[in-house]
C-alpha positions as CSV (number, residue, x, y, z in Angstrom):
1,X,5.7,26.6,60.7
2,X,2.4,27.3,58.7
3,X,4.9,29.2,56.0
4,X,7.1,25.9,56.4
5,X,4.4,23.7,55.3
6,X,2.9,26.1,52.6
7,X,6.5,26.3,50.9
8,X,7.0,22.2,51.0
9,X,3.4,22.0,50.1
10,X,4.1,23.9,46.7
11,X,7.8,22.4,46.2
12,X,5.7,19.5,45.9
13,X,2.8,20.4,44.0
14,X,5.5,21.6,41.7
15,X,7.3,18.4,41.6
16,X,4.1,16.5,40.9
17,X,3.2,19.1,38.1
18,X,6.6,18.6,36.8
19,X,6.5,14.9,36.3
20,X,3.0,14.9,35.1
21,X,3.8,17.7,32.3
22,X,6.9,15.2,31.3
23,X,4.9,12.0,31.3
24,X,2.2,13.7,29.6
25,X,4.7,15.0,26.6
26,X,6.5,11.6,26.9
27,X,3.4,9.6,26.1
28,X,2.8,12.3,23.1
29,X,6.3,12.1,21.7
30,X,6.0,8.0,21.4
31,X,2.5,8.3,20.2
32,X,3.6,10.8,17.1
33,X,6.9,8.2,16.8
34,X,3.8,5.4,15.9
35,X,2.2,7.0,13.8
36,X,5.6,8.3,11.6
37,X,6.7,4.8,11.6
38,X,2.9,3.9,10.6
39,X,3.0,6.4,8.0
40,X,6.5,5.1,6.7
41,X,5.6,1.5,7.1
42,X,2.6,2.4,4.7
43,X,4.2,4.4,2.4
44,X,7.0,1.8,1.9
45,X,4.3,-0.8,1.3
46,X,2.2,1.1,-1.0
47,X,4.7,2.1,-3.5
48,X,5.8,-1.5,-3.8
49,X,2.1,-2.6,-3.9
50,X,2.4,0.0,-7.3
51,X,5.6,-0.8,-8.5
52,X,5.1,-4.6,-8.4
53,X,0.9,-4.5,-9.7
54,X,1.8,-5.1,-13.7
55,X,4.1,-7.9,-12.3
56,X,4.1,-11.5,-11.7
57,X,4.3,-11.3,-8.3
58,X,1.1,-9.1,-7.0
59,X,-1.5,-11.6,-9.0
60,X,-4.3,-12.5,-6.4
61,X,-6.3,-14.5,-8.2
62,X,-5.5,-17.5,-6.9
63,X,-8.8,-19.4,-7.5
64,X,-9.1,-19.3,-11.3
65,X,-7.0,-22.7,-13.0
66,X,-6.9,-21.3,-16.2
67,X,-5.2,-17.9,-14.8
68,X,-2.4,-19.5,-12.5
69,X,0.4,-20.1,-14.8
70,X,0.3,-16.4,-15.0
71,X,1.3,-15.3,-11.6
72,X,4.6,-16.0,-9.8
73,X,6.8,-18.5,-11.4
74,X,10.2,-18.5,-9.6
75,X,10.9,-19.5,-5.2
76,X,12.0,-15.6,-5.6
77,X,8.4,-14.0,-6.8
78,X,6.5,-16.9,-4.7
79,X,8.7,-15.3,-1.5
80,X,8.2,-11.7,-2.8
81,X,4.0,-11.8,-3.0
82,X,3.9,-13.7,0.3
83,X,5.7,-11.3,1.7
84,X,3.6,-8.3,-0.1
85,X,0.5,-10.3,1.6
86,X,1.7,-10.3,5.0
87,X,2.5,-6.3,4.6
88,X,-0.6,-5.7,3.0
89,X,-2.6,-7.8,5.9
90,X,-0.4,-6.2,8.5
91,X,-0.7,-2.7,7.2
92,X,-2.9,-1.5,4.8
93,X,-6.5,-0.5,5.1
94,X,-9.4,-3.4,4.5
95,X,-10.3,-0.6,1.5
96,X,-6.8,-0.6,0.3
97,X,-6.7,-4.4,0.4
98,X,-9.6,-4.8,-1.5
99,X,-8.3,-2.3,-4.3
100,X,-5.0,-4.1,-4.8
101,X,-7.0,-7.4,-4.9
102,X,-9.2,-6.0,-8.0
103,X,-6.4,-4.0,-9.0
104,X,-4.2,-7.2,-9.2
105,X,-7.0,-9.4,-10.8
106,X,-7.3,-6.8,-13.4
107,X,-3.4,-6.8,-14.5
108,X,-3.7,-10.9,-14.5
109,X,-6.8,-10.7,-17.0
110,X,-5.4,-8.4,-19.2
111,X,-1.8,-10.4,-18.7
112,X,-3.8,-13.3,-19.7
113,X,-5.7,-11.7,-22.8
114,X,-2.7,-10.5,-23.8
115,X,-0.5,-13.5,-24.1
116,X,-3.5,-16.1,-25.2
117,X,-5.2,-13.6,-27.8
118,X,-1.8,-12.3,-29.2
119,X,-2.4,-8.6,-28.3
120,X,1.5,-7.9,-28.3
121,X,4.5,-7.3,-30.6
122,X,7.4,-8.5,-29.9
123,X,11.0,-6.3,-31.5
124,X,13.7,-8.1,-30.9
125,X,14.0,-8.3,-26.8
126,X,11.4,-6.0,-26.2
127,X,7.7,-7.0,-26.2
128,X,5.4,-4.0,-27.1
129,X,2.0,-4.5,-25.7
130,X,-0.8,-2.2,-27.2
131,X,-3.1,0.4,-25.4
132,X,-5.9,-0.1,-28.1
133,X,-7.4,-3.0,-30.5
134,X,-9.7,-3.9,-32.6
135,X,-10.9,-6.4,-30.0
136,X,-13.6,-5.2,-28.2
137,X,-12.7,-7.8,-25.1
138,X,-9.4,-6.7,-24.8
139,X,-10.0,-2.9,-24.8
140,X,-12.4,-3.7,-22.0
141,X,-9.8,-5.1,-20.2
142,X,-7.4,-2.4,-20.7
143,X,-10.0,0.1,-19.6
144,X,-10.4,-2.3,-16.3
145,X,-6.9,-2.6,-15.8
146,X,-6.5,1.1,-16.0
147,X,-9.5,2.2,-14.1
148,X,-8.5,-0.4,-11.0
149,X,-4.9,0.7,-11.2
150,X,-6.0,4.6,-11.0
151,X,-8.7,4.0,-7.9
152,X,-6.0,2.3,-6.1
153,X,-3.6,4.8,-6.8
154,X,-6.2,7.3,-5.8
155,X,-7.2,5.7,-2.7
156,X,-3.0,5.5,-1.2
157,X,-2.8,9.0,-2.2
158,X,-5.7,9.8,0.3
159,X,-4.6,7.8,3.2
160,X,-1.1,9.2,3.1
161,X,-2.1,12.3,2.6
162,X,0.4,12.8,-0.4
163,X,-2.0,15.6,-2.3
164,X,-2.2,17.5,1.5
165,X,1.8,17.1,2.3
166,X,2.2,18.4,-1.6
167,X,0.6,21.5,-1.5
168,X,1.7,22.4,1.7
């Protein structure tokens, strides 16, 4: 009887063992599923937060009159930045956030200078916009655009790990 009880007794020590081992791995698996869909969710957002900076769309200077004819002008980019926003406020860091905000304001300024103090060529379709002047204000603002651009691109690198992932 004892040897009975000490074979049930480890059947269902076992059993109990068993399950917790599963649940434990379970619980890991969906945690790591997160986090990839995280990452992905991230790294989605970011390169759009890149590929759309320059344009009409990721202005976020919203509180300067003089500078709002200079972000969205169509229903399309309107739905395209709100849309960026949400992402960005649903997904990206409160550092990251910040950087595309001064990033963004930094493309719009230089946008502006551009347009209003006639720092562009225009060949036929194609509108040429310089990298130097004579203008002291504008080179400032290219530097600014330039610098915010690269610290935000440096900062996505970081959180998703792209330099680690590289050189692995």
């Amino acid at each position: 009887m004892n040897q009975l009880l000490g074979v049930l007794l480890g059947g269902v020590l076992t059993l109990v063992g068993s399950f917790g081992a599963a649940s434990l791995q379970a619980r890991h698996q969906r945690k790591q599923t997160r986090a990839k869909d995280l990452w992905d969710r991230r790294a989605s957002l970011y390169l759009d937060l890149l590929t759309h900076l320059g344009g009409r769309v990721s202005f976020a200077a919203d509180s300067d009159q003089f500078l709002i004819g200079y972000g969205p002008t169509t229903v399309e980019d309107y739905q395209l930045r709100h849309q960026l926003r949400a992402r960005v406020a649903l997904f990206a860091s409160r550092e990251t956030r910040d950087l595309w905000g001064k990033a963004a304001d930094a493309a719009l300024h230089l946008a502006a200078e551009t347009i209003e103090g006639d720092h562009y060529e225009q060949f036929y379709d194609r509108v040429i916009i310089p990298e130097t002047s004579e203008d002291p204000e504008y080179t400032r603002l290219v530097d600014a655009e330039k610098s915010a651009r690269e610290e935000l691109i440096a900062r996505l690198r970081t959180e998703l790990e792209v330099d680690h992932y590289l050189s692995a």
